[in-house]
PDB file of N, CA, C and O in Angstrom:
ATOM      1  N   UNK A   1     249.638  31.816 -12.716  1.00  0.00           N
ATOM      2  CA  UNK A   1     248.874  30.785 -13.386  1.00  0.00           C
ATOM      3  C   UNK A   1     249.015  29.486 -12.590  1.00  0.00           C
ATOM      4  O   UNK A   1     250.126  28.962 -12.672  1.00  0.00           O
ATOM      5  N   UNK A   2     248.182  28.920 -11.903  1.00  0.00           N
ATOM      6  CA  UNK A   2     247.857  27.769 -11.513  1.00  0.00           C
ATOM      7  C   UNK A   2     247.581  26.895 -12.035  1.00  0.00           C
ATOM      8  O   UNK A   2     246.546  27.071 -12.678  1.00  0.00           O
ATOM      9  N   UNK A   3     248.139  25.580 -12.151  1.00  0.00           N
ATOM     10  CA  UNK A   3     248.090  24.409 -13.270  1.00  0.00           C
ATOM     11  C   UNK A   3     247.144  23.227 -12.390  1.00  0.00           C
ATOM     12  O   UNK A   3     247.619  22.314 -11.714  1.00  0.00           O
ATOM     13  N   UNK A   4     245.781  23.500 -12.589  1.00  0.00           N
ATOM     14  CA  UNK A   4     244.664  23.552 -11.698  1.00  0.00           C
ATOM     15  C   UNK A   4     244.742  21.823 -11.175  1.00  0.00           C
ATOM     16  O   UNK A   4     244.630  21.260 -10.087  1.00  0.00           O
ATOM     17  N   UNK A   5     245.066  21.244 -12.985  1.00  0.00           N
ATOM     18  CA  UNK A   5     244.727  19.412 -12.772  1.00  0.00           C
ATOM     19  C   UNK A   5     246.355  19.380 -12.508  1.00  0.00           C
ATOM     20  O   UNK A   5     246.590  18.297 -13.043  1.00  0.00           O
ATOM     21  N   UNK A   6     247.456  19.784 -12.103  1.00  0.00           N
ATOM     22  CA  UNK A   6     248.513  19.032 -11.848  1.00  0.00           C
ATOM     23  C   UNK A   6     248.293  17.986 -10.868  1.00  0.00           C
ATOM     24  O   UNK A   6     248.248  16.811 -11.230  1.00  0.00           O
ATOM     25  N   UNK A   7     248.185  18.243  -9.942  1.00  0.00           N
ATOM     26  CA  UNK A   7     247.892  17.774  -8.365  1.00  0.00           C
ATOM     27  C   UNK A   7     246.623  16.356  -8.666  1.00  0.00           C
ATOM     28  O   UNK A   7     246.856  15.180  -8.388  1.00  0.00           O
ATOM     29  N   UNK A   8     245.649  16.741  -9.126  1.00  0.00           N
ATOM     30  CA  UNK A   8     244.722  16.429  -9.663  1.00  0.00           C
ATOM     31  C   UNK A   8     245.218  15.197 -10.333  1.00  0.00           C
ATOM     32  O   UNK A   8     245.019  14.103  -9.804  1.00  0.00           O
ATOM     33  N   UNK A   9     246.082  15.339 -11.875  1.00  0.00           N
ATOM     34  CA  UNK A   9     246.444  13.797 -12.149  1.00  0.00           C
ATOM     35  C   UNK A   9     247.506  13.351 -11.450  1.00  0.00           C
ATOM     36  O   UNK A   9     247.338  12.206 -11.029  1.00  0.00           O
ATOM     37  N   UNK A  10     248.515  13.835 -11.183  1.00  0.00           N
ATOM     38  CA  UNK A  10     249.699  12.945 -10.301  1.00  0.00           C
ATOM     39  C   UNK A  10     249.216  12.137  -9.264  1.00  0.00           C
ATOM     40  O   UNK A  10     249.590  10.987  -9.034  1.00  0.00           O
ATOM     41  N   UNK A  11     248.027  13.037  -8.392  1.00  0.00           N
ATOM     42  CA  UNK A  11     247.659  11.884  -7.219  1.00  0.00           C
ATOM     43  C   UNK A  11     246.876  10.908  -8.506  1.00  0.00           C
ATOM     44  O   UNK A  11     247.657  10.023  -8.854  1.00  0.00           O
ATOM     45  N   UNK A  12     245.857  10.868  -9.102  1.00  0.00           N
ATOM     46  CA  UNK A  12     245.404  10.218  -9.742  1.00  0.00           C
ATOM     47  C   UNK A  12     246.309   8.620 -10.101  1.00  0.00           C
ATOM     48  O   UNK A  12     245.992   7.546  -9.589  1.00  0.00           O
ATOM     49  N   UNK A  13     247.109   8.754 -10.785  1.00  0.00           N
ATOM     50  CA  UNK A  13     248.753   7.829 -11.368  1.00  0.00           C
ATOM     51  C   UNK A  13     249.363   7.715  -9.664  1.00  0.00           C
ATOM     52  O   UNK A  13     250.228   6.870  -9.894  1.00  0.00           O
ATOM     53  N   UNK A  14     249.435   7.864  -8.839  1.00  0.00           N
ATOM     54  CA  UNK A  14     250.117   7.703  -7.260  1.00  0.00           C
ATOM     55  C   UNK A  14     250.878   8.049  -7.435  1.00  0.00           C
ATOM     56  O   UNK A  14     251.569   7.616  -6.512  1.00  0.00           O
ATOM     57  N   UNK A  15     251.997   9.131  -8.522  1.00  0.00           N
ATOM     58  CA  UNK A  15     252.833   9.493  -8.143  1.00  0.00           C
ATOM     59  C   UNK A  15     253.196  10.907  -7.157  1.00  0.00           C
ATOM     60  O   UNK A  15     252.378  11.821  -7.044  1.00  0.00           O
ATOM     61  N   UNK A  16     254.269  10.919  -6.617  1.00  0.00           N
ATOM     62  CA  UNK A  16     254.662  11.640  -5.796  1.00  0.00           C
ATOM     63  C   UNK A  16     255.412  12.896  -6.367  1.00  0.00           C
ATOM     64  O   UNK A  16     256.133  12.870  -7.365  1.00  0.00           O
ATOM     65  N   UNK A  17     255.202  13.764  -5.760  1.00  0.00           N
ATOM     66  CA  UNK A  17     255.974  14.976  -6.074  1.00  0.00           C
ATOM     67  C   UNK A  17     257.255  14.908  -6.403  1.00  0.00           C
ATOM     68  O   UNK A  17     257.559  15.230  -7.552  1.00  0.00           O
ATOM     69  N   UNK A  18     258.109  14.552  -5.637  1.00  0.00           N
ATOM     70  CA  UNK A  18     258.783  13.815  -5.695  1.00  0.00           C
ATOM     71  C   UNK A  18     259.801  13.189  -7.183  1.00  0.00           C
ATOM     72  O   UNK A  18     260.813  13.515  -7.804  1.00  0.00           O
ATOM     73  N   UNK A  19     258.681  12.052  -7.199  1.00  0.00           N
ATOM     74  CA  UNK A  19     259.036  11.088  -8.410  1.00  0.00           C
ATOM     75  C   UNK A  19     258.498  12.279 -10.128  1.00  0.00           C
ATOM     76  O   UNK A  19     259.067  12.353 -11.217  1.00  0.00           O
ATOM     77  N   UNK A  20     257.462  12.864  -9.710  1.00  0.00           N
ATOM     78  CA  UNK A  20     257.282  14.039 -10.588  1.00  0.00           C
ATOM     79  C   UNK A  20     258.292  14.353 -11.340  1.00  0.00           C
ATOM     80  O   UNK A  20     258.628  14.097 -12.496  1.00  0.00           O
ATOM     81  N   UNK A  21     258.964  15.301  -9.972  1.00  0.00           N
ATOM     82  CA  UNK A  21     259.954  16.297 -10.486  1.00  0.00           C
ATOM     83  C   UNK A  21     261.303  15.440 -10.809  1.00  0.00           C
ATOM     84  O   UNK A  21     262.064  16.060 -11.552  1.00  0.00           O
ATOM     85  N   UNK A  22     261.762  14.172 -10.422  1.00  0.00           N
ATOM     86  CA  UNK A  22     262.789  13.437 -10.782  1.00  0.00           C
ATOM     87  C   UNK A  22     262.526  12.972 -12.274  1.00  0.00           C
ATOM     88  O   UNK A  22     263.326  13.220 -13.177  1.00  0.00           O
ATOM     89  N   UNK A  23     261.305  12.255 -12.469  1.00  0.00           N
ATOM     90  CA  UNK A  23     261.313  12.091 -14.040  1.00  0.00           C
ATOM     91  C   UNK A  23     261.226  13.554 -15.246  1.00  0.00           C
ATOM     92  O   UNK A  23     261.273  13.621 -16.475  1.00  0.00           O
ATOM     93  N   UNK A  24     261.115  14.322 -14.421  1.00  0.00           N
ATOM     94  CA  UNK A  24     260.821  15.835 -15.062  1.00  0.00           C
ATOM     95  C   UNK A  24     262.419  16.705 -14.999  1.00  0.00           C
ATOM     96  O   UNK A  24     262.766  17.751 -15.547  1.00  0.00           O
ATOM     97  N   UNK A  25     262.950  16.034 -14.350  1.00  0.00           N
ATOM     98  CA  UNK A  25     264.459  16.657 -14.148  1.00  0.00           C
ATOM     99  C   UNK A  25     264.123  18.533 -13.237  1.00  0.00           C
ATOM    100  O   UNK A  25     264.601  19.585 -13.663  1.00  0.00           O
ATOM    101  N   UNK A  26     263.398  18.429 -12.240  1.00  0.00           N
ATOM    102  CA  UNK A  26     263.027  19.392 -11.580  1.00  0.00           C
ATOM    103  C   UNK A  26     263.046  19.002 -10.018  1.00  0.00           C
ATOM    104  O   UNK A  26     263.204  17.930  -9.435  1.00  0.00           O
ATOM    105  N   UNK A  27     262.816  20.327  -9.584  1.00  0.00           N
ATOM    106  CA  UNK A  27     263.285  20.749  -8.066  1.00  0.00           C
ATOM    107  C   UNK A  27     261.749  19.687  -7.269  1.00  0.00           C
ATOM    108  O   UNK A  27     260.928  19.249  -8.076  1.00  0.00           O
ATOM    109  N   UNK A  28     261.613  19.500  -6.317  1.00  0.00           N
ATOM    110  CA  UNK A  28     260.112  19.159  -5.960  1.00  0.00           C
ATOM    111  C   UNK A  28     259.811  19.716  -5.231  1.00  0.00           C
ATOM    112  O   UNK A  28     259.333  19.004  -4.348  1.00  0.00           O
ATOM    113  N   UNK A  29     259.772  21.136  -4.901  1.00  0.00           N
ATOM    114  CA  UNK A  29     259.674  22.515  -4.128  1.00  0.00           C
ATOM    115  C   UNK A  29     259.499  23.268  -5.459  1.00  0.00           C
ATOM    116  O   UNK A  29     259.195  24.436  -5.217  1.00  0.00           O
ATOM    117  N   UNK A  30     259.572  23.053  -6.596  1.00  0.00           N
ATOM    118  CA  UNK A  30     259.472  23.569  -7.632  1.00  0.00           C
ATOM    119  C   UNK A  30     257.785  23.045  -8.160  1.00  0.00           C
ATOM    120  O   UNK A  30     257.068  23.803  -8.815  1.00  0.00           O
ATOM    121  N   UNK A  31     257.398  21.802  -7.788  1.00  0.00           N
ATOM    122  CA  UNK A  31     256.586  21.221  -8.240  1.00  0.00           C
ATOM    123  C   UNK A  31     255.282  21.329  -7.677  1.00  0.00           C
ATOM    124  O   UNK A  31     254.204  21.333  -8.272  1.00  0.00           O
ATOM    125  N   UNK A  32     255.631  21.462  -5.824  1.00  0.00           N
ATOM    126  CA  UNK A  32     254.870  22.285  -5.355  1.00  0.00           C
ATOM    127  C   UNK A  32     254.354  23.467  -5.135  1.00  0.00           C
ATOM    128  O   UNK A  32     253.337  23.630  -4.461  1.00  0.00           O
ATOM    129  N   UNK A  33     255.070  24.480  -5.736  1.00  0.00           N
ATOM    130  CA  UNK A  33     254.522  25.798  -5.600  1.00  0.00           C
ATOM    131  C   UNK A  33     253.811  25.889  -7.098  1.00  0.00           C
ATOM    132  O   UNK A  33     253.241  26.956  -7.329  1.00  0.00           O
ATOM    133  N   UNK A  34     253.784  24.833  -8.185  1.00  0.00           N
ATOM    134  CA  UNK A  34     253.312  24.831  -9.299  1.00  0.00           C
ATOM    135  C   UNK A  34     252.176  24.590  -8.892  1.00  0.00           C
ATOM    136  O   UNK A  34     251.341  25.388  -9.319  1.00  0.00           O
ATOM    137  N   UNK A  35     251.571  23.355  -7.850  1.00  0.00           N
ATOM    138  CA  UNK A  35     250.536  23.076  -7.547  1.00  0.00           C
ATOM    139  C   UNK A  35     249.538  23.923  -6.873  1.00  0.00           C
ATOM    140  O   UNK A  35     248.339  23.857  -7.146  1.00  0.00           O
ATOM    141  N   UNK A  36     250.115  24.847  -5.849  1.00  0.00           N
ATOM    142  CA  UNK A  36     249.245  25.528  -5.073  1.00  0.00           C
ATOM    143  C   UNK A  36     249.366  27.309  -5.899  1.00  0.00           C
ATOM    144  O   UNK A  36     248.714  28.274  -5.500  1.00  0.00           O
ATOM    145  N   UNK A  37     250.056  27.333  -6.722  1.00  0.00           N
ATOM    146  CA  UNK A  37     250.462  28.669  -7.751  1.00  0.00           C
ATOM    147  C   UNK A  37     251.137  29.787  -6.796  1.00  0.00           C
ATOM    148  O   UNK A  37     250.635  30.909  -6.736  1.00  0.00           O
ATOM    149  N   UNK A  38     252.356  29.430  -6.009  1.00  0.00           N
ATOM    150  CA  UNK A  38     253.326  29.866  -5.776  1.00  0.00           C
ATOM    151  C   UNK A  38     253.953  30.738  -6.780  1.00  0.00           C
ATOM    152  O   UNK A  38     254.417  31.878  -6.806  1.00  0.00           O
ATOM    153  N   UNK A  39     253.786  29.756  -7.601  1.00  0.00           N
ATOM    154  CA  UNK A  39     255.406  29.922  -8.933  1.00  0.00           C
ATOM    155  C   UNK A  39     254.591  29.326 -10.074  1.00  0.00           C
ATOM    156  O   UNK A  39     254.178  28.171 -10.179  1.00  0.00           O
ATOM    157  N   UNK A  40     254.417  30.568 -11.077  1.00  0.00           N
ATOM    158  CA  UNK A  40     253.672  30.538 -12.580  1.00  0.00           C
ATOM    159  C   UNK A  40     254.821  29.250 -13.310  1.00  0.00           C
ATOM    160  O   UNK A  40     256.026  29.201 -13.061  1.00  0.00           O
ATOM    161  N   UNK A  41     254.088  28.319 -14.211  1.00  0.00           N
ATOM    162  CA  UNK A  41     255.021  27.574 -14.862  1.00  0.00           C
ATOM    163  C   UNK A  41     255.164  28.537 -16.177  1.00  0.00           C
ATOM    164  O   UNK A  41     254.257  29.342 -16.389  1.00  0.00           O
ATOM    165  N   UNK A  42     256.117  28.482 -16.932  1.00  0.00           N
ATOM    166  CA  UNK A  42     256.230  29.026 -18.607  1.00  0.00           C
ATOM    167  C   UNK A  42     255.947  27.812 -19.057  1.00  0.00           C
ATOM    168  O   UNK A  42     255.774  26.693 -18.575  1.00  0.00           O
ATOM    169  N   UNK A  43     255.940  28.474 -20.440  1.00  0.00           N
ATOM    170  CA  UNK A  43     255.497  27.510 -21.356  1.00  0.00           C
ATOM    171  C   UNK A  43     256.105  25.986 -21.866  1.00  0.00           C
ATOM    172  O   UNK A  43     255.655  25.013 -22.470  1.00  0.00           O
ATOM    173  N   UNK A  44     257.528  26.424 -21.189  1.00  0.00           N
ATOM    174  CA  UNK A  44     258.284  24.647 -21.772  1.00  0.00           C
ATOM    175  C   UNK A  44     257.630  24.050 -20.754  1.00  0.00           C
ATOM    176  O   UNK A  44     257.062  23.016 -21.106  1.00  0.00           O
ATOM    177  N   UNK A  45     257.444  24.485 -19.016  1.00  0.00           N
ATOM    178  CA  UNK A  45     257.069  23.495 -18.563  1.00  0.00           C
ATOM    179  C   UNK A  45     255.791  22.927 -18.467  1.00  0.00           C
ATOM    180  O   UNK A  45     255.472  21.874 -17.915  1.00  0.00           O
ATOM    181  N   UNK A  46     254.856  24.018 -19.271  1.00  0.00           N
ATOM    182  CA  UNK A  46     253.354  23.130 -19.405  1.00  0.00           C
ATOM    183  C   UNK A  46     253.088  22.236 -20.269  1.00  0.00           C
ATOM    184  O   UNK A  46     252.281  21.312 -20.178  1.00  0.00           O
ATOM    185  N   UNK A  47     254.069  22.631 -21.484  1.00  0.00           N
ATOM    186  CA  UNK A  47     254.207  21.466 -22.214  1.00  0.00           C
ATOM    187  C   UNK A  47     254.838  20.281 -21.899  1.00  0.00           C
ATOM    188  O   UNK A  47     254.682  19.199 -22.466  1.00  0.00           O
ATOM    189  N   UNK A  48     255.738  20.600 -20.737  1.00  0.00           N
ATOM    190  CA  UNK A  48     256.761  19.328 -20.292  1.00  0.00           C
ATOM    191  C   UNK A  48     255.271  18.335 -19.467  1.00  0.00           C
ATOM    192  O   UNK A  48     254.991  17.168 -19.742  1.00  0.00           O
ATOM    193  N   UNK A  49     254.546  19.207 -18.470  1.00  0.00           N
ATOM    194  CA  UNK A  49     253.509  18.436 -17.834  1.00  0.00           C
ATOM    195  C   UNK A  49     252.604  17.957 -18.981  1.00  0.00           C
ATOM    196  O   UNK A  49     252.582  16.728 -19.033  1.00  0.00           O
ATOM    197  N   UNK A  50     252.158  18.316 -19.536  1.00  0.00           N
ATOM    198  CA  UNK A  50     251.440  17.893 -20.516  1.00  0.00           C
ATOM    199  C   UNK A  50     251.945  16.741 -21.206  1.00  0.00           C
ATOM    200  O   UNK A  50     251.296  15.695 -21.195  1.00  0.00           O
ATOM    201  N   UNK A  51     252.987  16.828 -21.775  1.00  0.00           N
ATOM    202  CA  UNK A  51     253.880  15.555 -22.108  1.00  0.00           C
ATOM    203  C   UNK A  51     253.255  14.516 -21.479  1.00  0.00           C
ATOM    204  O   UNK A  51     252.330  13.785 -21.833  1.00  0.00           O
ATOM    205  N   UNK A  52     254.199  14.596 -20.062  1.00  0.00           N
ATOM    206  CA  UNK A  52     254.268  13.778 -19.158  1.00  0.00           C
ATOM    207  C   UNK A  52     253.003  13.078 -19.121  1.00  0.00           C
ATOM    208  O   UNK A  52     253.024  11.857 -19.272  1.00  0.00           O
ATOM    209  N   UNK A  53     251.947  13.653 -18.949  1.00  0.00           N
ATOM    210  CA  UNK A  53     250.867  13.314 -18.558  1.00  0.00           C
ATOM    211  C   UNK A  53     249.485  12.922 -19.561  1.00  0.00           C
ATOM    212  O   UNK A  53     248.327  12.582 -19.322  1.00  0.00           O
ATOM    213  N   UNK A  54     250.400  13.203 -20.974  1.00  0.00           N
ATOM    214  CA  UNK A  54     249.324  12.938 -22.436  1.00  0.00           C
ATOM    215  C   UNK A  54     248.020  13.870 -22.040  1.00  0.00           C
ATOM    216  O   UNK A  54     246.907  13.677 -22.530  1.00  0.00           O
ATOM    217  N   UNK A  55     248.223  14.583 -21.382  1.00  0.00           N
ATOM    218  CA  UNK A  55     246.903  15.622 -21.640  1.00  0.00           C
ATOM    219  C   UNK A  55     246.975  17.177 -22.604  1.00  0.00           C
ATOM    220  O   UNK A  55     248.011  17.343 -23.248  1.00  0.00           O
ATOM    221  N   UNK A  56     246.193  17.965 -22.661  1.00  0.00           N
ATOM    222  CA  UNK A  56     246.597  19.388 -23.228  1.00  0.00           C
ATOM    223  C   UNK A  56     247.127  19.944 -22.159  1.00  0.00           C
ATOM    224  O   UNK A  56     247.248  19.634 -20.974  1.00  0.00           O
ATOM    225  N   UNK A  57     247.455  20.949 -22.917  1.00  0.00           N
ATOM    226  CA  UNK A  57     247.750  22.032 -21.785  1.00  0.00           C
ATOM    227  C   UNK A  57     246.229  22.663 -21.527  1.00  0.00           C
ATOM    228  O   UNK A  57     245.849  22.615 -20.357  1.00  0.00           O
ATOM    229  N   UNK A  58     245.733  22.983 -22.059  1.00  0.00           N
ATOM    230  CA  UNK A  58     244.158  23.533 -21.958  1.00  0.00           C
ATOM    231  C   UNK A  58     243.680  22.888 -20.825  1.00  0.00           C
ATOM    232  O   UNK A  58     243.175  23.568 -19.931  1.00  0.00           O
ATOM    233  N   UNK A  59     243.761  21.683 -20.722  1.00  0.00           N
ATOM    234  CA  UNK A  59     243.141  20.657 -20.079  1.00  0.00           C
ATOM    235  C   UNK A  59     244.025  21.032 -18.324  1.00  0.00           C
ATOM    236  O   UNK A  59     243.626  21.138 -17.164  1.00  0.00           O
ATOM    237  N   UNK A  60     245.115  21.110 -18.893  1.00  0.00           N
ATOM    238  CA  UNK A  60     246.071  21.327 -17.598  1.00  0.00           C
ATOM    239  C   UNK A  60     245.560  22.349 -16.651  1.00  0.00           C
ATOM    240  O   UNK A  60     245.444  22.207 -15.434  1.00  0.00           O
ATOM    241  N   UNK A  61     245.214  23.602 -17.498  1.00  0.00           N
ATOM    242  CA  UNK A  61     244.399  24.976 -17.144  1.00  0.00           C
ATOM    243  C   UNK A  61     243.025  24.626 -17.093  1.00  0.00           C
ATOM    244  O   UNK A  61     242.423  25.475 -16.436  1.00  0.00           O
ATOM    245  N   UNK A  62     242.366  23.836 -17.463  1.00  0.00           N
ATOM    246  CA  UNK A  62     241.123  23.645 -16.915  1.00  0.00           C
ATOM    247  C   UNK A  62     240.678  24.798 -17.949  1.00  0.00           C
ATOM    248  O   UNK A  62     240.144  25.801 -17.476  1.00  0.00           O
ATOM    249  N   UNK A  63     240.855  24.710 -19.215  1.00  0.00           N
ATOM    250  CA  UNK A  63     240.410  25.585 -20.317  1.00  0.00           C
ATOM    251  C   UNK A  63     239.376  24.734 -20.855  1.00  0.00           C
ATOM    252  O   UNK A  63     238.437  25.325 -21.389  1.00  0.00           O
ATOM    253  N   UNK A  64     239.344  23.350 -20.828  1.00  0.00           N
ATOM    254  CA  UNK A  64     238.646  22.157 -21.634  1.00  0.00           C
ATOM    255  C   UNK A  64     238.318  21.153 -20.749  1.00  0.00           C
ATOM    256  O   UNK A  64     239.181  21.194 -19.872  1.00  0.00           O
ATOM    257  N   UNK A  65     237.632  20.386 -20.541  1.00  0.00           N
ATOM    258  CA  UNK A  65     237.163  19.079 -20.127  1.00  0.00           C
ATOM    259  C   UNK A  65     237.681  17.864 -20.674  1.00  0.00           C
ATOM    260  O   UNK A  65     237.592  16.843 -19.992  1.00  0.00           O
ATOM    261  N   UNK A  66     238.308  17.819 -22.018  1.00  0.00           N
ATOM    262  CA  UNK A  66     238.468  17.076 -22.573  1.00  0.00           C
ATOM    263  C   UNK A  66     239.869  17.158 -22.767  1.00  0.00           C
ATOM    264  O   UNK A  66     240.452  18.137 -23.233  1.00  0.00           O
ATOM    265  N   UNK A  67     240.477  15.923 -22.332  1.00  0.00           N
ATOM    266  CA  UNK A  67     242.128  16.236 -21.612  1.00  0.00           C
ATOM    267  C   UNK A  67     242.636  15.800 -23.074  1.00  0.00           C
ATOM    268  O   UNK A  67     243.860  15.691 -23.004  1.00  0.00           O
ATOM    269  N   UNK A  68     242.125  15.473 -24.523  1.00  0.00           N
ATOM    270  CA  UNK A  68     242.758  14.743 -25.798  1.00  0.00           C
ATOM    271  C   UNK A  68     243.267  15.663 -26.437  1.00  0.00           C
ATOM    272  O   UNK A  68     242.444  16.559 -26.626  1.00  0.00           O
ATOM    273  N   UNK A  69     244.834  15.989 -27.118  1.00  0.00           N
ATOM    274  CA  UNK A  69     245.813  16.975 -27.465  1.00  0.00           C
ATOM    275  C   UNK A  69     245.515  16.590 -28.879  1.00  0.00           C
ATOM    276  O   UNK A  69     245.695  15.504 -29.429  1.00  0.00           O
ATOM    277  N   UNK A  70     244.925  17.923 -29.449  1.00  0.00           N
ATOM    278  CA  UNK A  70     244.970  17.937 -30.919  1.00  0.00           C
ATOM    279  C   UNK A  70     246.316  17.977 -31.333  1.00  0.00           C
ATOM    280  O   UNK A  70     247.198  18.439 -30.609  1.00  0.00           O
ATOM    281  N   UNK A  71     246.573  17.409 -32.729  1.00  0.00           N
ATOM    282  CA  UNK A  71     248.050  17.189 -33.386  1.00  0.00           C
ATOM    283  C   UNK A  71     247.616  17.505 -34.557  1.00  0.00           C
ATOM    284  O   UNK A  71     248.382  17.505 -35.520  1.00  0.00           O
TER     285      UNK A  71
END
């Protein structure tokens, strides 16, 4: 599973892979193989990106257009 908009919003915000995976408490070789789908994320961490990033996860997967997380 490829997390299609990762890459997509981080450059968006200028952050770096990097700074990603440091506020995420993760590897940043971890963050990149998330990006190019090396390495499937589970589910804590799509929710962790999602968090991070106030989008869905849907949105993350490019399931929706509309990045707003029903509650």
């Amino acid at each position: 599973m490829i997390i299609l908009r990762l890459k997509e919003l981080r450059k968006k915000r200028n952050i770096s892979q990097l700074k990603l995976a440091m506020d995420l408490n993760m590897n940043q070789n971890s963050v990149s193989r998330y990006e190019t789908g090396e390495r499937e994320a589970d589910y804590a961490t799509l929710i962790r990106f999602a968090d991070y990033f106030g989008v869905s996860i849907d949105y993350l997967l490019e399931r929706t257009d509309n990045p707003e997380m029903n509650k």
